[in-house]
N, C-alpha and C positions, 0 to 999 in steps of 0.2 A: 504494500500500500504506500505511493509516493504521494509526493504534496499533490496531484492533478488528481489522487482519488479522495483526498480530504476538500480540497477544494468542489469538487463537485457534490460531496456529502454536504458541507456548507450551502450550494446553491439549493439544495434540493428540500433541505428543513426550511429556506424561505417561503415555502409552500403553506409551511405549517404559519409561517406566521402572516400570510395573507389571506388562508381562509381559516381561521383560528375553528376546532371543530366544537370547542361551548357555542362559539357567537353563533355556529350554522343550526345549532339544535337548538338555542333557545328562540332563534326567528321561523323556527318553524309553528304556521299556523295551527298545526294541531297538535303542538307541546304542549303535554298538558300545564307545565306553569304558565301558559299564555292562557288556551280556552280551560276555560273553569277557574283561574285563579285571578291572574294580573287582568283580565281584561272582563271579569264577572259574566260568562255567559251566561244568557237569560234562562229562568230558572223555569218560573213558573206561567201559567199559562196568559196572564195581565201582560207579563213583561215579553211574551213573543209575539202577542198580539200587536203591543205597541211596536215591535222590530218588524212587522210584519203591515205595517203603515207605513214604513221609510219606504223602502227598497222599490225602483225603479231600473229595472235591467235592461241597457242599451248596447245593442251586440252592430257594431257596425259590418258588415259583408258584401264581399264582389264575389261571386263565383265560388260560394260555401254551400252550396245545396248535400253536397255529401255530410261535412262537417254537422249540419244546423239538426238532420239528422238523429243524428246522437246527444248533438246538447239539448236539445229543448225539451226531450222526453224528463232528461236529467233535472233541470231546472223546474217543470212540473211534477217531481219527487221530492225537491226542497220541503225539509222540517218546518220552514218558515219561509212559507211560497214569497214572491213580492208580488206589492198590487200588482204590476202592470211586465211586459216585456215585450221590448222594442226593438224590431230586426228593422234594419236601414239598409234597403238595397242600393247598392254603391254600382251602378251599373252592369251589374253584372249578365252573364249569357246564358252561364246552366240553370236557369229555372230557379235560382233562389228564391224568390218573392213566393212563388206558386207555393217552392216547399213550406217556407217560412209559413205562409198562410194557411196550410191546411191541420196547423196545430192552432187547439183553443185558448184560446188568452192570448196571443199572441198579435201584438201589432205590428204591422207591416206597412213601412213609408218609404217612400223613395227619396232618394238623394237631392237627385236632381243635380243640374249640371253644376260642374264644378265650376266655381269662380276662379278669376285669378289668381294667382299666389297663394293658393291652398293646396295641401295634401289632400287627398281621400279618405285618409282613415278620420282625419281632422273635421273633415264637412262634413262627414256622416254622423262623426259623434254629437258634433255641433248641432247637427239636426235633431237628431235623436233629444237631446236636452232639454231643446225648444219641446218637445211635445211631452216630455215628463211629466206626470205630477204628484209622484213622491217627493219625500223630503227628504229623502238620500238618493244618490248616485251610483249607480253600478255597471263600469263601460267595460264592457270582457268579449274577449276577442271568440269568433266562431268556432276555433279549435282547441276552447277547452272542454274538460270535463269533470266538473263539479259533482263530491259528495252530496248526498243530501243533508247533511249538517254544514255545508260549506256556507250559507248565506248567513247562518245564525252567528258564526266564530268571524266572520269578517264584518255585521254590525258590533259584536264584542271588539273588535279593535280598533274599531272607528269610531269617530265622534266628533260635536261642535270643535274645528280650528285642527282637526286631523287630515292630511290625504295620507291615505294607504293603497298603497300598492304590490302586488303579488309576484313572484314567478313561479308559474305551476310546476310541478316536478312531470319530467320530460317523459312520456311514453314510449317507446320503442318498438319497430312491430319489424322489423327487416337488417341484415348485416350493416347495409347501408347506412342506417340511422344511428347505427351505434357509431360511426364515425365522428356525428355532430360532440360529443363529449367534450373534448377542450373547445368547444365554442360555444356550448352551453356553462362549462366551467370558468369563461373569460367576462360571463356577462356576471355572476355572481361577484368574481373578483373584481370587475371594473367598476362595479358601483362602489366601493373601498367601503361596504358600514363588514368588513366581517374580518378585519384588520386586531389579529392581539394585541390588547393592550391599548389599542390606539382609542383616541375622542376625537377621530376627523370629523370634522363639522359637531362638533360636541359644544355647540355654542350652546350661555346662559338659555336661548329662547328655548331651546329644542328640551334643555334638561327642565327646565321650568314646566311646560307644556309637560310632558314624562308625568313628572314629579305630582301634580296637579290633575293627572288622566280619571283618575277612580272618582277627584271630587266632581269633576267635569260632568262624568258620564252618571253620577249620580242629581244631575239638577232634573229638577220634574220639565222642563222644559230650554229648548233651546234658543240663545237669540233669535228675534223672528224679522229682522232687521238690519242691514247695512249698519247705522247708526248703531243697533244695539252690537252688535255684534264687533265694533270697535271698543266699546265700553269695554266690552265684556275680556279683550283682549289687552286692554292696559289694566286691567281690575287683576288679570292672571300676571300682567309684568312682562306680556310678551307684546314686544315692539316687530316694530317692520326692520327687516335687513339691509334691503336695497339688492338689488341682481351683483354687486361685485363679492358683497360677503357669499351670499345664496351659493355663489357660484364653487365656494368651495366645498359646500356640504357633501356629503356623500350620494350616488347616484340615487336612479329608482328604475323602474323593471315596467314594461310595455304592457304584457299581455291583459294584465287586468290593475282598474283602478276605481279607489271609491273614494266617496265626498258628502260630505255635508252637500243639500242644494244650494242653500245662502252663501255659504264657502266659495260653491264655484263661480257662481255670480261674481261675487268680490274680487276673484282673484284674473276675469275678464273672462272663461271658459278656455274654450276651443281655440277660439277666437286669437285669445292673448298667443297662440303657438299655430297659427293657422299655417305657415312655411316649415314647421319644423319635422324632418324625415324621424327624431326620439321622442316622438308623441309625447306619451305620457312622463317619461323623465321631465323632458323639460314641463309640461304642466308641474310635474311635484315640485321643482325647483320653482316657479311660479307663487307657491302655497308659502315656499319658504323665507321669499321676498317679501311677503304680504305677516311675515312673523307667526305663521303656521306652523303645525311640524310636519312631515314628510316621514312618514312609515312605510321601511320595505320589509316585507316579509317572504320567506318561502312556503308554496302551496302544500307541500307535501304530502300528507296523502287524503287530502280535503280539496286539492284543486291540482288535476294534471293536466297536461296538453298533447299531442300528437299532431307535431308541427314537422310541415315540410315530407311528407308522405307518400308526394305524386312523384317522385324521380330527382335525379339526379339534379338535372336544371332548376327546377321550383328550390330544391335544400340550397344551392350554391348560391342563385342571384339572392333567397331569401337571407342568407347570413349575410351575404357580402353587400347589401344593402345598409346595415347599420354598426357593423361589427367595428372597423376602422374608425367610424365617428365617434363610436362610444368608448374604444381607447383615446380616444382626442381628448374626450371632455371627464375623462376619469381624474380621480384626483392621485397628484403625482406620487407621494408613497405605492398605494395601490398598485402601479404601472409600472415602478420600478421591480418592487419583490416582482409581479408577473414577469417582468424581462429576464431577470435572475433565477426563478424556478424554472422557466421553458429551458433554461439554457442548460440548468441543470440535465431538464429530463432529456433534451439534446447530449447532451455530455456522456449521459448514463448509455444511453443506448446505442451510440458511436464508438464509446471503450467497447462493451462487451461484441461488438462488430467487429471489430478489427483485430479484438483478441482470436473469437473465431477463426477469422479469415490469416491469421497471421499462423498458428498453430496447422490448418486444415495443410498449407503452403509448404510447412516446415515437414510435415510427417510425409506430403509427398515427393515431396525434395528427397527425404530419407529411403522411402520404397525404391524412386527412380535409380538411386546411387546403388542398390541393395544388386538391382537387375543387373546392372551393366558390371556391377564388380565380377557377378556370378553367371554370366551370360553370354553369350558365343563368342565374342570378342576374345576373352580370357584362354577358351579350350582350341581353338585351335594353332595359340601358340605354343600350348603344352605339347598337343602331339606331334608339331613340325620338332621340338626339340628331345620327343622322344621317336620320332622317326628311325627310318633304315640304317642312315650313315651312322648312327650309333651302334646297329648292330653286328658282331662278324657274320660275314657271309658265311652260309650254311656250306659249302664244298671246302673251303678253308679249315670250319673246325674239326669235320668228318676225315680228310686229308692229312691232318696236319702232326705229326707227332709232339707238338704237344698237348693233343687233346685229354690226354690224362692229368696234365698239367690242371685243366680248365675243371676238373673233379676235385684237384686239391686244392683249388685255391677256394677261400671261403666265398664260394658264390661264384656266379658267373659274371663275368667283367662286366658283360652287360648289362647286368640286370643293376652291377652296383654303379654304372654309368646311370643308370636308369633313376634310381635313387639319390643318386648327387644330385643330376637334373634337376628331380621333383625338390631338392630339400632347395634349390638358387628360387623357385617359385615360391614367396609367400601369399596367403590369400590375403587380398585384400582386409581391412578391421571394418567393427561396425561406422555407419556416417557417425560423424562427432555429429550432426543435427540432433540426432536420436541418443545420446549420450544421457546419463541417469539426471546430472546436477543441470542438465540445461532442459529437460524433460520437466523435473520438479520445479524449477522455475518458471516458464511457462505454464504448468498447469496451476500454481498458486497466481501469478496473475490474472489468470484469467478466472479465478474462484473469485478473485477481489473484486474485476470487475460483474460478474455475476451476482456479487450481492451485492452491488453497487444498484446493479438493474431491477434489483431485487427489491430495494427499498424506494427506486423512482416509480415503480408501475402500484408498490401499496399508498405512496401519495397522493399519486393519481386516484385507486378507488376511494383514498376515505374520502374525496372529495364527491365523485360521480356519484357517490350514493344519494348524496342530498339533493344532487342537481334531476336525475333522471335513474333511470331502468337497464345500467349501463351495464354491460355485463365481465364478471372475474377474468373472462376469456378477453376481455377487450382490453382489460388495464392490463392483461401479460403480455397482450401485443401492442402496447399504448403508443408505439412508436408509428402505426398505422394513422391514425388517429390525429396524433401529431405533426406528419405530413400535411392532411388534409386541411388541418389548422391555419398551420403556415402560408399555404397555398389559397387559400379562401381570403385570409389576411393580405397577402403581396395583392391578390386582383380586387380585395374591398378598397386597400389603400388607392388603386391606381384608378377606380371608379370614382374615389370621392373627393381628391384631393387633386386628381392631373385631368381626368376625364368630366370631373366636376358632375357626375349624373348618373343614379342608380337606376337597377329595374326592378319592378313588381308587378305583375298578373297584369302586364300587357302595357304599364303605363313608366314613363321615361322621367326620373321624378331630378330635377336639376338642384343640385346642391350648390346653396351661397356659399 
């Protein structure tokens, strides 16, 4: 073990301390120290009733008629239905509307055409808002899929001056999909809230807000009011940021988001992020400007997703659409340990490579030399020098008086030529390649670098566990994976940054 395998042990525990695994287990939504303790799920049947007055579900969709599917049967299972649920057909071709429609309770609106300098997901949510009339918010993407206790533990973590938002834990249904892993693992890391030890964006407001949640979500009612609802946030001590502070808080997570209604009013909607390709991030960042707090959570096994499912194409332009932006706007700790752990698991899986390949090389090197010492080449210069002219001609010793001579003397001249010959041939030794102490060498470096590889692929799963359905067999070959990573990242960067323009499900979306 030289310094390059300490070193890369060093990169590879910066793992540990970028997705620290308390912070992953306590932000998961269905920990029980979150539902049933810290965030008081509704107990009895008064208090689901009232949760069951907020809830307005606005699912924005283009071309989800498979997806819609699945969720809506789900969302009609909810422990604590919501009034109302709103599918916003975002233009789409496969008959979404139709499907969306043929489910009960379900509202069906169309978009309608998109304005200038809007996103699609942006104008559909926006839409959708406009026709709400809960007094909570619930904008969740078409391709997830909601427990039925999922709607009740996300009113328990919301509340007046909260935005929360989700990453569902990732389903996987093909080899394929198991590849999305570090890109589902970049989005976790790039939002920086799951940093040991760290208080990124650990500002006075957010602790305060925290600190103040139980008494919050304990008032018999909520500001009903612009006006009240400033009161009500210098009453708690929570002031406005301004977008420079905001901007360093820790990220927040796309697929689903929920709100106070009056919240979202205040903080401008949609509207306020109407150009921006990180939807909902930049809303929560929005909330935190306005002296909000910003809660991410992970869905876990209360909200998962099966994202990206139709092939190849759909997974690749879908990561590489926001994957690059959202290391842009991570916050720099975060980004750094990420650069330092990939390199790691880069590191890891290079040494045990080339150990391989360096060994496989050596032993053939050894076989090759083994043939040729022992191999035609060698025999027929033994028999040229045990040839005729070594022996007396047969009529000479028959002939000759001193053929009795050739009885006394110990052996026949020939045969003791014969053996002088052979003893001037040595055989060649074994290859020094194959020699014991360069053998045992060899084979402990590459033990080294095998447990080296060893503990880069268990980094990898403790993380994939909380992100998705990723499987043992995928973190022993994580170096697959991590290809895929890379390569998704080189062509998101060169879409977003040189080419200035992503694609999604048909539309060319131009990044400022």
């Amino acid at each position: 073990m030289n310094v390059e395998w300490f070193v890369s042990l060093g990169l590879l525990a910066c793992g540990s301390l970028l997705l620290s695994e308390r912070r992953l287990k306590a932000a998961r939504l269905d920990a029980r120290q979150q539902v049933g303790e810290s965030f008081g799920v509704a107990r009895s049947s008064a208090e689901k009733e009232a949760a069951e007055q907020r809830w307005s579900v606005i699912i924005p969709a283009r071309d989800e008629a498979d997806n819609l599917a699945d969720l809506l049967p789900l969302l009609a299972k909810q422990t604590v239905p919501p009034i109302e649920i709103i599918v916003v057909d975002d233009g789409s071709k496969d008959g979404t509307a139709e499907a969306a429609a043929a489910y009960p309770g379900v509202t069906v609106i169309t978009a309608g055409e998109l304005p200038p300098r809007w996103r699609g997901k942006n104008w559909a949510c926006s839409r959708g808002a406009e026709t709400a009339r809960g007094s909570r918010l619930l904008f969740l993407d078409a391709d997830t899929r909601p427990a039925p206790e999922f709607l009740t533990a996300a009113w328990s973590a919301c509340g007046p001056g909260i935005c929360l938002t989700i990453q569902p834990w990732h389903l996987t249904g093909s080899l394929r999909e198991q590849l999305s892993a570090f890109l589902n693992t970049a989005v976790l890391a790039g939002s920086g809230r799951f940093i040991a030890g760290s208080r990124l964006g650990g500002s006075k407001v957010v602790e305060k807000t925290s600190r103040h949640l139980g008494q919050v979500q304990g008032e018999s009612s909520a500001p009903a009011s612009i006006k009240e609802r400033e009161e009500w946030r210098s009453r708690w001590g929570l002031q406005k940021l301004g977008s420079a502070r905001a901007q360093r808080l820790p990220g927040a997570f796309g697929p689903c988001l929920a709100c106070d209604r009056m919240d979202y009013v205040t903080v401008g909607g949609h509207a306020s992020i109407r150009g921006e390709v990180l939807d909902h991030d930049r809303l929560a960042r929005r909330f935190s400007e306005q002296g909000m707090m910003s809660r991410a959570m992970l869905g876990g096994q209360l909200l998962k997703f099966r994202m990206y499912s139709s092939g190849w194409r759909e997974m690749t332009d879908g990561w590489a659409k926001s994957i690059a932006l959202g290391a842009g706007g991570s916050p720099l700790p975060a980004l750094l340990l990420m650069i330092l752990w990939i390199s790691g698991l880069a590191g890891a899986a290079v040494g045990i490579g080339t150990e391989l390949v360096q060994l496989v090389r050596e032993l053939a090197q050894g076989w090759t030399a083994d043939g040729a010492a022992l191999g035609a080449p060698a025999l027929p210069t033994m028999f040229t020098t045990l040839g005729p002219p070594k022996l007396p001609s047969m009529p000479t010793m028959l002939g000759s008086p001193e053929l009795p001579n050739m009885f006394t003397t110990p052996g026949p001249p020939a045969l003791l030529n014969m053996h002088t010959t052979l003893g001037s041939h040595e055989l060649p030794s074994m290859p020094t390649a194959l020699d014991a102490p360069a053998l045992l060498s060899m084979l402990t470096s590459l033990g080294a670098s095998a447990l080296l590889y060893i503990l880069a692929a268990l980094t990898a799963w403790r993380v994939w566990r909380h992100a998705g359905s990723f499987s043992r067999t995928a973190a022993f070959l994580y170096p697959l994976p991590l290809v895929y990573f890379i390569v998704v990242f080189i062509y998101s960067l060169y879409r977003s940054y040189i080419r200035r323009s992503v694609s999604w499900k048909g539309r060319d979306l131009d990044v400022a």
